[in-house]
Structures are given as C-alpha cells and as structure tokens.
C-alpha positions as CSV (number, residue, x, y, z in Angstrom):
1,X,40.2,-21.5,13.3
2,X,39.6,-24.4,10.7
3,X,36.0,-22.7,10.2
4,X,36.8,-19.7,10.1
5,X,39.3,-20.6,7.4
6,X,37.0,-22.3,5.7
7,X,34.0,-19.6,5.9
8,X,36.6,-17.3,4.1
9,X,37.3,-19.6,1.7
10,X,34.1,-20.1,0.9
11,X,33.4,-16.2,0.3
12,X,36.4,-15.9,-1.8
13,X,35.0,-18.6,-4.2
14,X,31.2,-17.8,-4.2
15,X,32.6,-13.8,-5.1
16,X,34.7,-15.6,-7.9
17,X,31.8,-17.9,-9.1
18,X,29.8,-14.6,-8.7
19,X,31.8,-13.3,-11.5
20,X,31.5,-16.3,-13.9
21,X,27.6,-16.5,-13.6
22,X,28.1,-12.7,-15.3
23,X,27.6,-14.7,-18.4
24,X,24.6,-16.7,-17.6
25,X,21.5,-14.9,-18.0
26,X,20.4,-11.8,-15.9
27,X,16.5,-11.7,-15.6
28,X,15.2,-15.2,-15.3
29,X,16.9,-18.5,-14.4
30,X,15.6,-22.4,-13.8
31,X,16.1,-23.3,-10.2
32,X,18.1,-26.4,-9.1
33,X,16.1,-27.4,-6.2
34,X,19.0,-30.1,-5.0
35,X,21.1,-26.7,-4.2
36,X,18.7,-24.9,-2.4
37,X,18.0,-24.8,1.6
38,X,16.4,-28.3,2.6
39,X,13.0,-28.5,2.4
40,X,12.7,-29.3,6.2
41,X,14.8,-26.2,7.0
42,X,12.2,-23.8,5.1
43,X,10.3,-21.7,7.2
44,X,7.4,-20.9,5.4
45,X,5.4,-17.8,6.3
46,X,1.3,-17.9,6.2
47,X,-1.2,-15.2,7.0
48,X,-3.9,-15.4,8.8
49,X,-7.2,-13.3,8.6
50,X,-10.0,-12.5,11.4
51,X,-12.2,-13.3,8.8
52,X,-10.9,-16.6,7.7
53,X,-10.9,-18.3,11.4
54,X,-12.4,-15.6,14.2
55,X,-11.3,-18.1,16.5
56,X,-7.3,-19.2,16.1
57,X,-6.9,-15.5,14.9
58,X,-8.3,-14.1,18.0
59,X,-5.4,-16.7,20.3
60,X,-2.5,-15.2,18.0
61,X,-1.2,-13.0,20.4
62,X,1.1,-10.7,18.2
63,X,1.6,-9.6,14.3
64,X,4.5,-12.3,13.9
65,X,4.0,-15.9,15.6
66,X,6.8,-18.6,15.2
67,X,4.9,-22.0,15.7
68,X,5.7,-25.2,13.8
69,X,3.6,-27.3,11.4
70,X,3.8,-31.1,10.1
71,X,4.3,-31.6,6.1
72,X,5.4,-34.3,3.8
73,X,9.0,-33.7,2.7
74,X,8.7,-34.1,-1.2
75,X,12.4,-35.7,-1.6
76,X,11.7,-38.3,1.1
77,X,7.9,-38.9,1.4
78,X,8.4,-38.5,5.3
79,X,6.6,-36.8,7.3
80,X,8.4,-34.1,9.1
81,X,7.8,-31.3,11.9
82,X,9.4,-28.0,10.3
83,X,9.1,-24.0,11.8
84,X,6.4,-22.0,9.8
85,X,5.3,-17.9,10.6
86,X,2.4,-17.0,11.1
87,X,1.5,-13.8,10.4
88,X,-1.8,-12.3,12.1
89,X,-3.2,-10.0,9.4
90,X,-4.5,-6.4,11.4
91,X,-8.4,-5.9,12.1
92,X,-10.1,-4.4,9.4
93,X,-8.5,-6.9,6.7
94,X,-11.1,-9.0,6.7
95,X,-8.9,-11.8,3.9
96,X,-5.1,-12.2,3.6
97,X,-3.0,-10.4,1.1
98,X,-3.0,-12.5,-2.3
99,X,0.0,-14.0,-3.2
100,X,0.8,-15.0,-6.5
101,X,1.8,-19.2,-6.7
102,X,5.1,-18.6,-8.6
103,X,6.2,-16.9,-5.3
104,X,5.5,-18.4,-2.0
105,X,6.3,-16.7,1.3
106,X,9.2,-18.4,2.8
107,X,11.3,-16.9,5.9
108,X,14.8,-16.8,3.6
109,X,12.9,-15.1,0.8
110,X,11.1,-12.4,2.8
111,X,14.6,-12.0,4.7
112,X,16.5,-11.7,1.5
113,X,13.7,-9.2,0.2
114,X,13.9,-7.1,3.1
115,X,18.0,-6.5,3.0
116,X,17.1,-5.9,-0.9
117,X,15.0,-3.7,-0.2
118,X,16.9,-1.3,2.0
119,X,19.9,-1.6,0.1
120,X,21.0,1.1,-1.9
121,X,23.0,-1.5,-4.6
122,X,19.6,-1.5,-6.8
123,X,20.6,2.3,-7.3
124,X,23.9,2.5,-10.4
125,X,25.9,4.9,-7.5
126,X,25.0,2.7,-4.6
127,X,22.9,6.3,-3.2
128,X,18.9,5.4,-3.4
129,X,17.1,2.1,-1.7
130,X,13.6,1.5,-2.3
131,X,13.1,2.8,1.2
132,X,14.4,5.9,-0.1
133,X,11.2,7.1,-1.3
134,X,9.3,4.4,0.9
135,X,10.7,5.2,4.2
136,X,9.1,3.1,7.2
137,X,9.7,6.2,9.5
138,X,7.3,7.9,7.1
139,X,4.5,5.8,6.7
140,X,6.4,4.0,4.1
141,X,6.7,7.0,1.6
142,X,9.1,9.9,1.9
143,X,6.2,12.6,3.0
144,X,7.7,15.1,0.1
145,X,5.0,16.2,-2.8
146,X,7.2,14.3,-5.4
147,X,10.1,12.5,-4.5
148,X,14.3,13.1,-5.3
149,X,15.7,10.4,-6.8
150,X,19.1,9.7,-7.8
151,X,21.9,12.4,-8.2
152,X,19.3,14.9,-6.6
153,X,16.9,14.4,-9.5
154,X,13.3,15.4,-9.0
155,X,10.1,13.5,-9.8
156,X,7.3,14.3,-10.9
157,X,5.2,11.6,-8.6
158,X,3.9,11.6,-5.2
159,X,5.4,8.4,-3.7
160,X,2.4,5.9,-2.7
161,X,2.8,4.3,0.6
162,X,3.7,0.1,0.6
163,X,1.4,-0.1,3.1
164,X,-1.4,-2.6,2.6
165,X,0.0,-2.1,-1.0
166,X,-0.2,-6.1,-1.2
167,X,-4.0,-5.7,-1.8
168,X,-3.8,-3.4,-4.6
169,X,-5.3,-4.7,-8.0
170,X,-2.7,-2.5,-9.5
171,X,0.4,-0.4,-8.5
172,X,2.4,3.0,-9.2
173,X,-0.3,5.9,-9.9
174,X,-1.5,5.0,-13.6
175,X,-1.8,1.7,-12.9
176,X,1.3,0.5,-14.7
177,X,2.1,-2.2,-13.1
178,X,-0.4,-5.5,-12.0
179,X,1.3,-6.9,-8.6
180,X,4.2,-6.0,-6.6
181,X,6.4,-8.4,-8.4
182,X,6.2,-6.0,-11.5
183,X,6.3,-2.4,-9.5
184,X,9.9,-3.5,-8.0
185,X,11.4,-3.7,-11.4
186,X,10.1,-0.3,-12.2
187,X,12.1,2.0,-10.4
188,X,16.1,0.5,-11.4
189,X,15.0,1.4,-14.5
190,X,13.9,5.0,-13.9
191,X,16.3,8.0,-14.6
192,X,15.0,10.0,-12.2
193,X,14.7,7.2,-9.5
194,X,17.7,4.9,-9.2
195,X,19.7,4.7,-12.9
196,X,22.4,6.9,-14.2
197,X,23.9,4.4,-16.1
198,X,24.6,4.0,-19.9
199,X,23.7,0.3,-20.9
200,X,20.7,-2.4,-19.0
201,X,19.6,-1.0,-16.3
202,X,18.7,-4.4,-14.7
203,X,21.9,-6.0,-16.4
204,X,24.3,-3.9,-14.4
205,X,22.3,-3.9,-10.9
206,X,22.3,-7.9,-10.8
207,X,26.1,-7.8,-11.8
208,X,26.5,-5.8,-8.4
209,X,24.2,-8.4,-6.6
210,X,26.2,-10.8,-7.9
211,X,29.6,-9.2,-6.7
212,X,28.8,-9.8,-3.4
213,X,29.3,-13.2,-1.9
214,X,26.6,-13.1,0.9
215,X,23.7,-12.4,-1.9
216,X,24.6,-15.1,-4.6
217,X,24.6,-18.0,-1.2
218,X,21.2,-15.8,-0.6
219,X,20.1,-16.7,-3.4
220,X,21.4,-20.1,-4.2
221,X,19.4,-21.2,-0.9
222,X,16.0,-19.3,-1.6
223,X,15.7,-20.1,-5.6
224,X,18.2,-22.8,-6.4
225,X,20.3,-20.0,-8.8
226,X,22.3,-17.2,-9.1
227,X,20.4,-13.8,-8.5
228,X,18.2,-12.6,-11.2
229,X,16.1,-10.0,-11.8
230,X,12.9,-12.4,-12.2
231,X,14.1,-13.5,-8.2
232,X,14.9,-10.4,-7.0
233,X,11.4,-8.9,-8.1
234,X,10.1,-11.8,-6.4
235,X,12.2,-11.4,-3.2
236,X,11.5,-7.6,-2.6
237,X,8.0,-8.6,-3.5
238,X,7.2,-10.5,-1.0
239,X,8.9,-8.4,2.3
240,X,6.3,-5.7,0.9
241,X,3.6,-8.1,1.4
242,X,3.9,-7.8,5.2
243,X,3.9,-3.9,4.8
244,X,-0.1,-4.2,6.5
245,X,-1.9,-1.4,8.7
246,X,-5.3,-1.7,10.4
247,X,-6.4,-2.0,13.8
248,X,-7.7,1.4,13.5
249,X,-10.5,2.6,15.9
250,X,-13.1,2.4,13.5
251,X,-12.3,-1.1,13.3
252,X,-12.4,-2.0,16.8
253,X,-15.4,0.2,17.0
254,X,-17.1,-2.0,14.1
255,X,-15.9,-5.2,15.9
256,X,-17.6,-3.9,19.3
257,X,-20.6,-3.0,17.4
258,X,-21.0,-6.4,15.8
259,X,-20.6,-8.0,19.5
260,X,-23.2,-6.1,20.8
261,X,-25.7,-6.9,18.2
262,X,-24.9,-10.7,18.8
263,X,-25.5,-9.6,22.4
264,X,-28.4,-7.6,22.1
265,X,-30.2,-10.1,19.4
266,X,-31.5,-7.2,17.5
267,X,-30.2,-7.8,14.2
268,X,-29.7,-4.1,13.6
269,X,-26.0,-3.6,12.4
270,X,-25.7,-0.1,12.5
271,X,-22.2,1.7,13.8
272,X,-23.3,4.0,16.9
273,X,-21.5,6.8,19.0
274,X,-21.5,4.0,21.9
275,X,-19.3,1.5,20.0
276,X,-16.5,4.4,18.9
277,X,-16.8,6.0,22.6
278,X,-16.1,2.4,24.2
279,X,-13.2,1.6,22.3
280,X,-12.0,5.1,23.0
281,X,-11.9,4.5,26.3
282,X,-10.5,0.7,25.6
283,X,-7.6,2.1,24.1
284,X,-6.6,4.9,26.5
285,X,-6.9,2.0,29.3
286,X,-4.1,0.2,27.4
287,X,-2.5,3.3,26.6
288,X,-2.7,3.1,22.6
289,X,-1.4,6.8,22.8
290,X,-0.8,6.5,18.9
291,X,-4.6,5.7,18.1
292,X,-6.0,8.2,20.3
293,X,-3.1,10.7,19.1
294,X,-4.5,10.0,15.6
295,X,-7.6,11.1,17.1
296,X,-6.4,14.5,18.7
297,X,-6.7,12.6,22.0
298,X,-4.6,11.7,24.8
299,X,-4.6,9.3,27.7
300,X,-5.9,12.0,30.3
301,X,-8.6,13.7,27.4
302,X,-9.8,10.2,26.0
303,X,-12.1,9.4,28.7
304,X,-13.8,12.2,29.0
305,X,-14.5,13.3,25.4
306,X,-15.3,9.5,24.6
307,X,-19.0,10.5,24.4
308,X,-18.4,13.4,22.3
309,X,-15.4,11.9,20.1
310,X,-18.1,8.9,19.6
311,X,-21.0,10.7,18.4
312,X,-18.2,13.2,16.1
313,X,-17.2,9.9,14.6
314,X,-20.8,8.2,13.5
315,X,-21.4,12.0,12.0
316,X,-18.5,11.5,10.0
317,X,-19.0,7.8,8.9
318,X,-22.7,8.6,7.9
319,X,-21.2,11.9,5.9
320,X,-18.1,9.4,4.2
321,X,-21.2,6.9,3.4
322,X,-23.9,9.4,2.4
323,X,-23.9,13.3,1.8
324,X,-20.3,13.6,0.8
325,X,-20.3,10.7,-1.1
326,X,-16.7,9.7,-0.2
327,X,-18.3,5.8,-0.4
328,X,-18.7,6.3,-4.3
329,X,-14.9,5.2,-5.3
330,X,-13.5,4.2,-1.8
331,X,-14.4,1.1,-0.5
332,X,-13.7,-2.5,1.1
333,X,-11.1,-3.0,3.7
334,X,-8.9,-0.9,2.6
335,X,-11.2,1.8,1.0
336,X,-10.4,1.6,-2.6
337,X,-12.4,0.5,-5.6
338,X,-9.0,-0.2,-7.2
339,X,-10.3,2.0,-10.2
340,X,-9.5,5.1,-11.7
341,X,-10.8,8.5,-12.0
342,X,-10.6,12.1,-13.2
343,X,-10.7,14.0,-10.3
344,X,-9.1,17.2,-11.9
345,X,-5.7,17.3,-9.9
346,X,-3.5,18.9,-12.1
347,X,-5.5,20.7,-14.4
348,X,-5.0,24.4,-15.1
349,X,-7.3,26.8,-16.4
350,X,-10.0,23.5,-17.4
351,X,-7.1,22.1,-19.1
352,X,-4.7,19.1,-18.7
353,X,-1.7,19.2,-20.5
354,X,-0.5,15.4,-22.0
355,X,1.4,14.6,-19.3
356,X,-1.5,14.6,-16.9
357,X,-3.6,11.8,-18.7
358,X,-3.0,9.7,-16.6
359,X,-4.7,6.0,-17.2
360,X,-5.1,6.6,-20.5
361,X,-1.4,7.2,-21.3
362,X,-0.8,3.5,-19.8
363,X,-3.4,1.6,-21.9
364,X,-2.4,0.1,-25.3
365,X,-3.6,1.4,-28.7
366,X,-6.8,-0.5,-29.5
367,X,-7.9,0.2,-26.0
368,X,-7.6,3.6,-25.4
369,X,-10.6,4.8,-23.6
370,X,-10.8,8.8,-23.7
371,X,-13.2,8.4,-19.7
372,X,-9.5,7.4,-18.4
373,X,-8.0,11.3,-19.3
374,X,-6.9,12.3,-16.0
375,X,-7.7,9.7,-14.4
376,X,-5.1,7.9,-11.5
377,X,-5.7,5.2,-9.4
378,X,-7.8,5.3,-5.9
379,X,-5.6,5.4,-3.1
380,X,-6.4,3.3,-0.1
381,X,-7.4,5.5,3.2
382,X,-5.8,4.0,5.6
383,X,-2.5,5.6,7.2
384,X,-3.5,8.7,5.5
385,X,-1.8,11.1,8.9
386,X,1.5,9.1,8.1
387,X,1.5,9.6,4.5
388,X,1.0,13.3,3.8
389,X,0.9,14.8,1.0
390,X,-1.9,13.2,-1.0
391,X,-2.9,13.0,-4.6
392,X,-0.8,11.6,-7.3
393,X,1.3,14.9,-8.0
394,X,1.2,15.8,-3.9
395,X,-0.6,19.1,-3.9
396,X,-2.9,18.4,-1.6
397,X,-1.2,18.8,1.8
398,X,-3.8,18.3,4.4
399,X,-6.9,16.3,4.8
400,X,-8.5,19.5,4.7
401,X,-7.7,20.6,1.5
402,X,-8.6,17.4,0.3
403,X,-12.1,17.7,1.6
404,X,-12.1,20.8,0.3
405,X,-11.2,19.9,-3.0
406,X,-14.1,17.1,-3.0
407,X,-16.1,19.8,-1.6
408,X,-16.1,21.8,-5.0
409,X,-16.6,19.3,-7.2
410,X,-12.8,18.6,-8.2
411,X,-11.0,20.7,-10.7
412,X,-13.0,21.2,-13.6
413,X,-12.0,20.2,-16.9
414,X,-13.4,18.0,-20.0
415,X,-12.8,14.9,-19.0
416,X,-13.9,15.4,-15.4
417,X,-15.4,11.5,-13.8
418,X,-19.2,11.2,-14.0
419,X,-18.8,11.1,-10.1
420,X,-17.3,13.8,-10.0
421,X,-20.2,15.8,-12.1
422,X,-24.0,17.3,-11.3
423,X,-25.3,15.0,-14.2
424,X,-28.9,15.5,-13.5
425,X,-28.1,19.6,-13.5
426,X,-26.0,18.6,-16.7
427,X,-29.0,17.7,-18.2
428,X,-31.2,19.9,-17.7
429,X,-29.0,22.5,-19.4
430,X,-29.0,20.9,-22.3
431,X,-32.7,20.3,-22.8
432,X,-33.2,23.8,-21.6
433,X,-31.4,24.6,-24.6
434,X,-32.7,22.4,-27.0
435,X,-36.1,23.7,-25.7
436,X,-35.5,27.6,-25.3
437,X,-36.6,27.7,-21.9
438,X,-34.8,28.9,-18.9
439,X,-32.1,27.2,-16.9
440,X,-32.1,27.8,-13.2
441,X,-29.4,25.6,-12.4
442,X,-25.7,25.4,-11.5
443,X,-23.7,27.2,-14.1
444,X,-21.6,25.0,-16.3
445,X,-18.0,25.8,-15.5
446,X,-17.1,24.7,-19.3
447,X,-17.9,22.5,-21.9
448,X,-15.9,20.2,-23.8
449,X,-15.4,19.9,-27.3
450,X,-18.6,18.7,-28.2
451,X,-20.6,21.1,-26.3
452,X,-21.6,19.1,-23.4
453,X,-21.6,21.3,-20.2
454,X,-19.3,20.1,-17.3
455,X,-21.2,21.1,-13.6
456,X,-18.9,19.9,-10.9
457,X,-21.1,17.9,-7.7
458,X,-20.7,20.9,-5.1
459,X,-21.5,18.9,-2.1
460,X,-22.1,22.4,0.3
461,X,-20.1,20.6,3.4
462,X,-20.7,23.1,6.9
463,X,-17.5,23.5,8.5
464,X,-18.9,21.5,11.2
465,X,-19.6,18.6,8.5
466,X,-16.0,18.8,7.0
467,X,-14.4,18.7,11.1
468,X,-16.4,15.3,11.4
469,X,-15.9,13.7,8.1
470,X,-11.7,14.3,8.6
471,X,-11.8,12.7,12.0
472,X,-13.4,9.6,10.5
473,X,-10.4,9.4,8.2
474,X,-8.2,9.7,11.3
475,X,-10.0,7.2,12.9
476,X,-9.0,5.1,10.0
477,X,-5.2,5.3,11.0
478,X,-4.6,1.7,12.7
479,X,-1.5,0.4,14.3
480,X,1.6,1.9,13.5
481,X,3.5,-1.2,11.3
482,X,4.9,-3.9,13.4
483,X,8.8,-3.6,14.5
484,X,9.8,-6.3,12.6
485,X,9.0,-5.1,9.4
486,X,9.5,-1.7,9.7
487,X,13.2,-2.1,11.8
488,X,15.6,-2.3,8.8
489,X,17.8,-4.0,11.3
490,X,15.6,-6.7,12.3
491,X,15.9,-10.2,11.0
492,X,14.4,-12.8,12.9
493,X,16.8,-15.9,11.3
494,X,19.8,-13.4,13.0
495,X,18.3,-12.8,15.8
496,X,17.5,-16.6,17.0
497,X,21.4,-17.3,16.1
498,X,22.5,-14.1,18.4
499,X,20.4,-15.6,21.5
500,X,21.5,-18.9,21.7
C-alpha cells in the first residue's frame, strides 16, 4: 500500500511540476544528465548490416536480439555489463540506417517515440496520430490518394510510406525536410494534418505532453528535461528508424546467385532464372505465403511455376535495368537516387499550374533552378503492393498504370526531365529546321517557351514486357515489418516486467 501511495504521489506532483515547466521553454532544452536513467540501465539499440559483418549478421536469428555488451560507465570509470538491442537490418540493406550523433538509439527513447507516435495528443483535438496517415496495417501509409487530416480536412498529398524512410537523403514529397528529425515537426504544424488551433502550434502540443505525468518522467529519464519539441522530434525520430523492409525475393535470389558464383568459381555475377526459381521454392518450403503471395503464388503453385516464375523475373530485371530504363533514377538498396524529377504527374493540357512545382517551390531565392518545375522526390520501390496508390498526388493506382505512364514518356509539359525526353529525336528537329530539310521523327508534343520541342521517351513495352517488368517490382516486396514495430501495443521494457 505504502507504494502504491507513493506511486500516486508521485503522479500528482510530476502533473503539478508538469504545469510549472509551462514557463520554461517549449522547443529546445539543456539536459541534466544527473536526472536521467543511469547510464548502466540504458539499453542502447545498434543495427546491424549483412554487409558490415556477413558473419555475426548471418547467427542473428531474428529482426530484434536482446544480448548485452561491456562499456565504461562515464560517471564511475568502471567497467560495467549493461543490456544493448541489436537490431538485424533485412537483406537487401546492404549498410545501417544513418543516425544522426545528437540522437542516439536508446531502448527508452525509441519506446517513448513509439507511444508518441501513435498518440493522437500531437493533433490540437486529440483525433489524428502520425499513424493516422502512416498506418502499419497499410504499409505504413493510409492507402488513400491524398490523405484526411484533422476535422475531416483533405490533403492534397499522397502519404509516403515510413518504411525504410530512415535512408532517405530527404523527406515529405518536395524534399522539405533533410532527416526524420525535421519531417516529425512538420505535420503539428499543418492545418490540414493535425492543427486547428489559434496560437503555436508546437507551443500548445508540448503543453499537452506536459499535462500528462507519465510523459514528463518519460522524458526526464531519456533527455534529462522536460518534453520539448527539439526531444520529441528526436524521439518519434528514432522509432521510425526501425520502420525497415527487405528480405524480398529478389534479394534472396541475388544472395543465392552470389553463392553460387563463389561455388561455381566463374566470376560471372549475373542474376539467372535458376537463382529466382530456387528461392521460390525455398520460400514455399518454409511457407513464406506473404512473399510468394506478393508474387501471385501460393504454397501448392510455387513449386511448380518456380521455373517459369524464375525466368518471368530475370525478364523483368533485365527490362527495369535496360529497355525500360526504370534503372535511370531508381537505384541502390532501396531503389532511389534520392533526386528529383519532372515526370509530368499532374500536368494538364502541357501545363502545370503553380502548385505543382514541386522542388522548385521548396528551394530558396538565389537558388531557384527552373529543371526542378515539377519535379518530386524518387520514391523507394520497395513495399510498393502495400503502399498503393503511387505518385506524389496518388493518381496512379496500380503498378500498371504506373508502367504505363513510363511507357508514354510521362505527361508532357515544358519542364519535362531530360530522362524523361527523346533528346536525340529532340535534336534532330531542330536542325531539321534550322536546315529546311525533312523531319522523320517523333512529333514534338509541344514546345516550351523558347521554342525547344518536348518528345517524350516512348519506350514501346509489349504487354508481355510490361507483365514481367511489374512482377519484378513485386518481387521487390520483402518481409512484412517485424511485430514489434509495427504492434502499437508492443513495448518490449513492458513486456519483460509482465513475465517475471
């Protein structure tokens, strides 16, 4: 009873110190490290890349691995044993997600993030969470072509998925934001997304933090202060950072190839319809019903159209890396060249009205660069069947239509990309011109204001082609995300406390 009595207490006067710190300031505090959780009870949290040690990564045998690790305490100079997580990043991430050194992952912080992040008290009415629009039940976005924010409002965005979001050079659609830190201050800011308030957006949401007696100890023990919105950023940040997908079967297909060279001696690192058919059959012998559904497959069709499915798959890869030139802007691990580009979504008539700039509208006079019209970010490809629709402004509602879109060139307009565009046929017109002669070329479906003639890549994709190049972006699906980062419910720390 006596601790009971004195866990109350304790709530009643961390709610009423909750309400005193009103006055100190909101966004950024220095931390007193003497009141936050003891160094030896911080459970840092480390990730760990195939590509870093093949090894250790390969004898992690899940995503989230409790272990312990020796360290010097910095108040005592002792050495100490303390709990650390360590986090076994998918196949097909070949590096760990960059983290920034102002915020390392710790087990408190990443905890604290989470509950921030599926709590609706960032929104002023207490309706909209970040998982809201970033729902883990829907590939971490809301699958709607431009998401409802608070009182019913509409947006006019496409929500990108978090996943593998931590590898982005920059976030939100026109690149507005540099790191994960910055896009989590965006949204309680947003009319449309979570404010309907009258004075500082960010001002009343951390009064409402700071209401509750559970989040200021939160916070006292992970940054040595009262909430702010600088730790909060921070906090949400770094749950997100977990948000990672891969595993896919073109990875494990690539990883099987790669063996089988080593095997084989021959040097010749080329992707064949023998290493996708294997792992096909791999995964429908340990029932990996969601990467062979991702496929069209099942555990009693896998086997036999392995061969098929396997030779479908290399004509896909070779059209994504050749012919329909998909390798051009997406790239790496996660398929992305981070950059932007005009693709012509949202144009009308050859025209894009002001709102549909873009890049451009995001970079600061004395920068302004008229090739970044139009222009939105890359989008990674992986996860694409669980984030549907896709482009910036959601009209694109298949994969189909997507190739389709790719297939004509884009949307035509003035500022279409350079990758986007026939240059060579572009050209030719004009010397034809300049020269009287014929022009046997691709009409130009316009010309911008300077007379240059825009002619759109057609890439002439068979029907056959197009079938093959979509199931390689299915085959790019991976693992759905692991349960303890997608269960809203989940917190390990609560967990170990309710099984002892």
């Amino acid at each position: 009873m006596f601790r009971e009595f004195l866990s109350v207490l304790g709530a009643i006067c961390l709610a009423g110190w909750a309400t005193t710190l009103a006055k100190d300031p909101h966004d950024v505090a220095i931390p007193n490290e003497s009141r936050k959780q003891p160094f030896a009870e911080q459970v840092p949290i480390r990730f760990l890349a195939r590509g870093q040690n093949p090894k250790s990564w390969d004898a992690l045998p899940k995503y989230w691995n409790e272990s312990t690790e020796e360290a010097i305490d910095p108040m005592t100079g002792k050495k100490i044993t303390r709990k650390v997580i360590i986090i076994k990043v998918p196949l097909g991430l070949t590096t760990p997600p960059p983290i920034p050194p102002e915020n390392p992952m710790t087990l408190a912080k990443w905890e604290l993030g989470k509950k921030l992040y599926y709590d609706p008290i960032l929104s002023t009415n207490n309706t909209i969470s970040c998982a809201t629009c970033h729902n883990p039940e829907k590939g971490f976005t809301d699958q709607l072509t431009t998401s409802i924010g608070i009182n019913n409002n509409v947006g006019g965005m496409n929500a990108p998925t978090v996943i593998n979001a931590a590898y982005n050079r920059f976030q939100f659609w026109n690149g507005r934001a540099a790191s994960l830190e910055d896009q989590s201050q965006g949204p309680p800011t947003n009319p449309l997304e979570m404010f309907a308030g009258k004075g500082d957006p960010w001002e009343e949401a951390i009064s409402r933090i700071r209401a509750k007696a559970e989040y200021v100890q939160a916070f006292e023990a992970v940054f040595g202060h009262a909430p702010t919105r600088d730790a909060t950023a921070k906090a949400i940040a770094a749950y997100e950072r977990t948000v990672l997908s891969g595993n896919s079967i073109h990875d494990r297909a690539d990883l099987a190839m790669r063996e089988r060279v080593r095997e084989e001696e021959s040097g010749d690192y080329t992707l064949k319809a023998e290493d996708y058919a294997a792992v096909i059959k791999q995964a429908a012998a340990k029932k990996d019903v969601a990467n062979l559904a991702a496929l069209g497959l099942d555990l009693k069709t896998a086997n036999e159209k392995a061969a098929e499915f396997g030779q479908r798959l290399v004509n896909g890869r070779n059209l994504f890396f050749g012919k329909a030139r998909c390798s051009n802007c997406h790239v790496g691990d996660n398929f992305t060249d981070h950059a932007f580009h005009n693709l012509g979504v949202g144009a009308q008539d050859g025209q894009l009205s002001a709102d549909e700039y873009g890049r451009f509208n995001q970079l600061p006079l004395g920068h302004k660069d008229p090739t970044q019209i139009g222009a939105w970010k890359t989008p990674g490809l992986r996860a694409l069947l669980s984030t549907a629709p896709y482009m910036h402004d959601g009209s694109e509602k298949s994969l189909e239509t997507v190739i389709d879109l790719y297939d004509r060139g884009g949307n035509a307009n003035e500022f279409l990309d350079e990758k986007m565009r026939d240059l060579e046929a572009e050209a030719a017109y004009v010397r034809a011109k300049a020269s009287g002669s014929t022009y046997n070329g691709p009409k130009p479906a316009l010309f911008t204001r300077s007379g240059w003639p825009i002619i759109p890549f057609k890439l002439n994709l068979t029907l056959a082609e197009k079938a093959d190049l979509v199931l390689f972006l299915k085959a790019l699906q991976g693992d759905p995300i692991d349960p303890v980062v997608a269960d809203p419910s989940d917190f390990p720390s609560a967990r170990k406390v309710s099984q002892q």
